[in-house]
LUMVEX-378792 format. One record per residue (C-alpha): residue in three letters; x, y, z. Coordinates in steps of 0.25 Angstrom, whole numbers, plus 2048, in hexadecimal, padded with zeros to 3 digits. Layout:
residues N
ALAXYZ ...
END
This chain:
residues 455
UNK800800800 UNK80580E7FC UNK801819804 UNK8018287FD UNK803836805 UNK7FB841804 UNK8078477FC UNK80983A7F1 UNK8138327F9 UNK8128257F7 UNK81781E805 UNK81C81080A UNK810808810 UNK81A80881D UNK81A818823 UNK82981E826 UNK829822835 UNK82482E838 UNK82D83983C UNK82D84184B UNK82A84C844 UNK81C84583C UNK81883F849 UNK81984B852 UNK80D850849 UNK80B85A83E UNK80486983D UNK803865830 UNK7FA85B831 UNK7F386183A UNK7F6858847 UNK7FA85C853 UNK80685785A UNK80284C865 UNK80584F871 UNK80F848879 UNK80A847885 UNK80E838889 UNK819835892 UNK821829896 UNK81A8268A1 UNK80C82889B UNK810820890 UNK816815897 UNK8088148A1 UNK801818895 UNK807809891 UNK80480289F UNK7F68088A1 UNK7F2801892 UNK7FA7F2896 UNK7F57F58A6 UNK7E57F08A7 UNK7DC7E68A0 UNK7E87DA89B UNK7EF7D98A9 UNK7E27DA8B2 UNK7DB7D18AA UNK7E37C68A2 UNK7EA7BF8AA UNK7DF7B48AE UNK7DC7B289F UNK7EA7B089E UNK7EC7A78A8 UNK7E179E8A2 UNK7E979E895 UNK7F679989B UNK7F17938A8 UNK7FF7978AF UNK8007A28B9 UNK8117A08B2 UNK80B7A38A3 UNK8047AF8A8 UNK8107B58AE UNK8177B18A0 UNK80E7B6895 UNK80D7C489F UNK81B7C48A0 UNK81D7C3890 UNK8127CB88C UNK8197D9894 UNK8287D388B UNK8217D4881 UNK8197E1882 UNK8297E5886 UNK82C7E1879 UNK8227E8871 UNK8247F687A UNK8327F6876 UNK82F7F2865 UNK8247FD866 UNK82E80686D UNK838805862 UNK82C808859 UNK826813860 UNK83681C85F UNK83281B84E UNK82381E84E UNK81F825859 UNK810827855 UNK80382485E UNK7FA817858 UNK80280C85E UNK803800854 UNK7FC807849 UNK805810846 UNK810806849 UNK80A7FE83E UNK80680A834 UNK81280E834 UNK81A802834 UNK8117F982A UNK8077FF823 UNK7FB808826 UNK7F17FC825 UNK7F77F5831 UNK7F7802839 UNK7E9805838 UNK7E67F883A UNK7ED7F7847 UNK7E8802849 UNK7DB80084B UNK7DF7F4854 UNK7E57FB85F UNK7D980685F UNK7CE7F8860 UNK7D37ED866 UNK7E17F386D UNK7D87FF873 UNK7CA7FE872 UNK7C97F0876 UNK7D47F187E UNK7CD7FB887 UNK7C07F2887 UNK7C77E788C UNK7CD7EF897 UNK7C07F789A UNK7BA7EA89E UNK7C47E58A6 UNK7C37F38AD UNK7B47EE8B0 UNK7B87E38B4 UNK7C07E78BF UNK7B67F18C2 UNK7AD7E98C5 UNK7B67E28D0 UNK7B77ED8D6 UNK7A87F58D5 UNK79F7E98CF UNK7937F28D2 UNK7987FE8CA UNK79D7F78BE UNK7937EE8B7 UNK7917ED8AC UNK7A07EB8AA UNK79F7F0899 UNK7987FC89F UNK7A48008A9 UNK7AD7FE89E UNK7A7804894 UNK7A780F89F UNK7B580E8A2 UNK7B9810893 UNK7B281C892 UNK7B982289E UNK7C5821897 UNK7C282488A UNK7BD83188E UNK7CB834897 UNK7D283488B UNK7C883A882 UNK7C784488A UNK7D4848892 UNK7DC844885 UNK7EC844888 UNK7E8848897 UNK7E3839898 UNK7F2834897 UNK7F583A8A5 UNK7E88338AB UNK7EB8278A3 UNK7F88268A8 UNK7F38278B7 UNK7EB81B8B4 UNK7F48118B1 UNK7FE8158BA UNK7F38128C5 UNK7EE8078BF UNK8008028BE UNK8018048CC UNK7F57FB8CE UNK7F97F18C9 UNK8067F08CC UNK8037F08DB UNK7FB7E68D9 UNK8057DD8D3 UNK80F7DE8DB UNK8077E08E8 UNK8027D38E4 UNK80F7CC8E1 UNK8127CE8EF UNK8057C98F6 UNK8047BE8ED UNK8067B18F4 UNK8067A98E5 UNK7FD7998E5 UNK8067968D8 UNK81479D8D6 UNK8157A48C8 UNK82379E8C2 UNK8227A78B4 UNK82D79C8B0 UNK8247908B1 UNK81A7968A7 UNK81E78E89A UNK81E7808A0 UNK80F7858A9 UNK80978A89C UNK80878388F UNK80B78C881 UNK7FF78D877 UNK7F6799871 UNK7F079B880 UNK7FE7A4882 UNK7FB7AD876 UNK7EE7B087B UNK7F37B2889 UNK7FF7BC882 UNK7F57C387B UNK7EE7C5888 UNK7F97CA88E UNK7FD7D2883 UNK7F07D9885 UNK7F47DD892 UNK8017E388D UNK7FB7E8880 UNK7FD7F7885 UNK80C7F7884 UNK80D7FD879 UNK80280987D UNK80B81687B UNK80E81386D UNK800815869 UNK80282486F UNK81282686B UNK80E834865 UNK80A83A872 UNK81783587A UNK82383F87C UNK82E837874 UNK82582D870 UNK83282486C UNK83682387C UNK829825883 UNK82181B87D UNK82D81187C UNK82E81288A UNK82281288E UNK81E804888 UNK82A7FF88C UNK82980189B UNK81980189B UNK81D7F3894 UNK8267F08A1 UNK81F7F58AA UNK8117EF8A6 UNK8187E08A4 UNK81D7E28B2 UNK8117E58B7 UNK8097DA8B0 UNK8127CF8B6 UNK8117D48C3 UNK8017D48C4 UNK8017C68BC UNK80C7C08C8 UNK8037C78D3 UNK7F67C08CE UNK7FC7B28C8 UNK8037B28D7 UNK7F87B68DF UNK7EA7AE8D9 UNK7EA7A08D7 UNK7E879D8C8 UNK7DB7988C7 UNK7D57A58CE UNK7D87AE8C3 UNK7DA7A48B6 UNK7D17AA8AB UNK7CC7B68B5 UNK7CE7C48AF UNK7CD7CE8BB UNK7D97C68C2 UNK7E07D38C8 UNK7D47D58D1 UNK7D57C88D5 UNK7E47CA8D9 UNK7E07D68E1 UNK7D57CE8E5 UNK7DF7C28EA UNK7E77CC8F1 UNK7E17D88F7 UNK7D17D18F9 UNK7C57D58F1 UNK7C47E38F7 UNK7D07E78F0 UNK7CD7DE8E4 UNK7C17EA8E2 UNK7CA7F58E4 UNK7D57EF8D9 UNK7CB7ED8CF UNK7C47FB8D2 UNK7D47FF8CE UNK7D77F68C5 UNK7CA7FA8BD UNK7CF80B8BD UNK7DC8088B9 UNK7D68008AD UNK7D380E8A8 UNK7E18108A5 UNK7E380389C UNK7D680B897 UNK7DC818895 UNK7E7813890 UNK7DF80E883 UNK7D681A883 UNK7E2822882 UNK7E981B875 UNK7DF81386E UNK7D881F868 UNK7E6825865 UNK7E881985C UNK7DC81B855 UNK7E0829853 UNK7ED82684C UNK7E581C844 UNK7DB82583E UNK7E583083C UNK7EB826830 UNK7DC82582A UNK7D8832829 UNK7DA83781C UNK7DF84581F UNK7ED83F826 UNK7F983B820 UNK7FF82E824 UNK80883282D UNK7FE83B835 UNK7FE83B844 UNK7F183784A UNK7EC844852 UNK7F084985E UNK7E4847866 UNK7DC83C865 UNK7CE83E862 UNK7C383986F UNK7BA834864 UNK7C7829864 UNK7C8827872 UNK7B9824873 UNK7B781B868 UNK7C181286E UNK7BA81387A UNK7AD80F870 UNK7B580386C UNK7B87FD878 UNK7AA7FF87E UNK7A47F8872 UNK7AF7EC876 UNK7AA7ED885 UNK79D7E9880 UNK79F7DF877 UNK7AC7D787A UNK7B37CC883 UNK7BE7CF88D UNK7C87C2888 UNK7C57C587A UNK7C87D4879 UNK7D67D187E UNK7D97C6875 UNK7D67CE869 UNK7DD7D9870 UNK7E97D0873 UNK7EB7CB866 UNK7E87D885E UNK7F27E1867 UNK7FE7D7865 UNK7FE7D6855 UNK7FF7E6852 UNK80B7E685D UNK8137DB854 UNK8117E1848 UNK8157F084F UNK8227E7854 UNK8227E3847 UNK8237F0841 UNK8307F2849 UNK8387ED83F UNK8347F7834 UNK83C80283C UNK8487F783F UNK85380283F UNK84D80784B UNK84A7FC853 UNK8547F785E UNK8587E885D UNK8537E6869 UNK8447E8865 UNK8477E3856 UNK84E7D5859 UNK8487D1867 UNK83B7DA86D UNK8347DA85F UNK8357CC859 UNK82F7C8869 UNK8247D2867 UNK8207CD859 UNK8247BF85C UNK81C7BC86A UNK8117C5867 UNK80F7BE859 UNK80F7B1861 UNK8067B486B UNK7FA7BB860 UNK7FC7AC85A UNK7F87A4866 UNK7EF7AE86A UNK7E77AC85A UNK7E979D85F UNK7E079D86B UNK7D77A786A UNK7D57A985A UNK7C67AE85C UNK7CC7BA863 UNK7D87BC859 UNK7CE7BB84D UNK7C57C7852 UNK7D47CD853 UNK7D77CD846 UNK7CA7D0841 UNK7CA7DE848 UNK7D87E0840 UNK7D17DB834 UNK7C57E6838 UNK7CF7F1839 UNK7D67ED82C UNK7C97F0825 UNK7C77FD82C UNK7D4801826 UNK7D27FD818 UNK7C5802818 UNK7C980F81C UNK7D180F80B UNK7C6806805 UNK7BC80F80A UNK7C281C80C 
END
């Protein structure tokens, strides 16, 4: 495919890399410069408070009844955050060449071929924020309901509620939401990390957890894909600050480090909460159980407390909430700024994102509330959020002078080759789910090519 601009150019199918100069924005187009008003350590929360929330507090018993091990739990955790590692580090070599808000699709616009950017595209915008956010607005109901079972029925009602709350922050306050935002997840990080450790240390365990056992415990077989992408779900936020790059001060350090360490920080944090409840709960008590933090809190501190942590739990959810809220409509933004007619190629999307965005995500996810499952929203999520990142990985290698050995002989090729691995055994055991995956792509690829054939 040959693509013209406005002045006759003919230009490669695979865009240069955009200049600081094109990226900062132009007058002349008519754009104002976006304002950078992310810093490290927003960014770097900004990245926990989107891995922080519905994965962790509710996946591990679904886990557990995958591998049947308290050992292969610990394990698929433990290489989940490696492999988020990995990832944060390709994407932060990526990040120093194009440093443009829209995440993957711009990676893959840029890299590829403007097809596969739209295409992801609208991806992240459905499935990686709109569903994502459903998924986690019912498990905030969920808890909610733990702790204040008379206020919060009918469960889809309360989330539906709680999305609008956050939808109207954002909406509203515009960059201002940022600072609230980040107060969120730092409150909901320190939550959590006390409970793990506190736990750790009350913890009297019935089964010791020996992570090195895990391999003769639990047999191989499509069961660990499923369980990876499970996990990968609940690390799927790693690489959040690359979907707002343009509104970071030096977006080549800020939002490298930020995915980095939110990475570290994040894996740490998981391992510990997974020690603290495998150690603390027999197996059988929380095998295929999804609220299994309240029942941690529950083991430990009594049911009183139980109420309270859910009540907690179920307000710091607003973060992972926020978190969403705040960059999925951004994606969108960037996304429609290459259909409309009246920009170039190489246009910056604008630098405030229109509310009408914000709220039809919130739309979106409302309309899943009412009409999906819990398990099958975060399969199709798992497998859908882990094929865009290999191909971004992938991408990589198309700006090979630039990229440190490290990232293009050992972190990449274990990016592309576990996560490809993993999205095969998932298709294996859970193809009904997978399917429904790759119809949504195959609905979003006619959107785009309907956009030409009908224009």
């Amino acid at each position: 495919m040959r693509i013209v601009d406005p002045g006759g150019t003919v230009k490669s199918p695979i865009h240069p890399m955009p200049s600081q100069d094109t990226i900062a924005g132009s007058c002349s187009n008519g754009i104002a410069p976006i304002k950078h008003h992310l810093s490290t350590l927003s960014a770097t929360f900004l990245v926990v408070a989107s891995m922080l929330g519905t994965g962790i507090l509710t996946t591990t018993g679904i886990i557990l009844s995958l591998l049947k091990t308290p050992e292969a739990v610990v394990l698929v955790w433990v290489m989940g955050g490696i492999l988020a590692c990995f990832g944060a580090y390709c994407y932060g070599v990526i990040v120093k060449v194009l440093p443009r808000n829209g995440g993957e699709a711009i990676i893959l616009r840029e890299f590829f071929s403007p097809v596969l950017g739209e295409i992801a595209g609208w991806t992240s915008f459905v499935v990686g924020f709109a569903a994502s956010n459903a998924a986690t607005s019912l498990a905030l109901s969920a808890y909610l309901d733990a702790a204040l079972p008379q206020f919060a029925q009918p469960p889809a009602l309360v989330a539906c509620c709680a999305l609008v709350l956050v939808t109207a922050l954002h909406s509203v306050v515009g960059p201002s939401g940022i600072r609230i935002q980040t107060l969120l997840a730092i409150i909901k990080f320190s939550l959590f990390a006390g409970l793990g450790f506190y736990g750790l240390m009350l913890a009297s365990p019935p089964t010791p957890v020996d992570v090195g056992s895990a391999s003769r415990m639990a047999s191989f077989g499509p069961e660990w894909g499923v369980a990876m992408m499970l996990v990968m779900f609940a690390y799927s936020g790693w690489n959040a600050a690359i979907y707002v790059a343009e509104e970071a001060a030096n977006p080549g350090r800020t939002v490298r480090n930020a995915m980095i360490i939110g990475s570290i920080i994040t894996l740490l944090l998981y391992v510990t909460l997974n020690l603290a409840l495998l150690n603390s709960l027999p197996t059988h008590e929380i095998d295929g159980v999804i609220p299994v933090m309240a029942i941690l809190v529950k083991s430990l501190f009594g049911i009183q407390a139980s109420a309270w942590f859910s009540g907690i739990v179920a307000f710091a959810l607003l973060s992972s909430l926020g978190a969403s809220a705040f960059i999925g409509p951004r994606v969108l933004a960037t996304v429609l700024s290459w259909m409309s007619p009246q920009r170039n190629l190489s246009s910056s999307p604008p630098a405030q994102v229109s509310p009408q965005l914000c709220w039809l995500q919130a739309g979106l996810s409302i309309l899943m509330v009412i009409t999906g499952t819990f398990e099958q929203i975060l399969t199709i999520m798992g497998f859908l959020l882990g094929v865009f990142p290999v191909l971004c990985v992938l991408g990589m290698y198309r700006i090979r002078e630039k990229t440190p050995a490290v990232a293009r002989y050992l972190f990449g090729p274990l990016f592309v080759g576990v996560m490809s691995a993993i999205l095969i055994l998932g298709a294996v055991q859970r193809p009904a789910e997978v399917s429904i995956a790759l119809l949504l792509v195959f609905a979003f690829s006619l959107l785009r090519f309907g956009k030409y054939r009908f224009a």
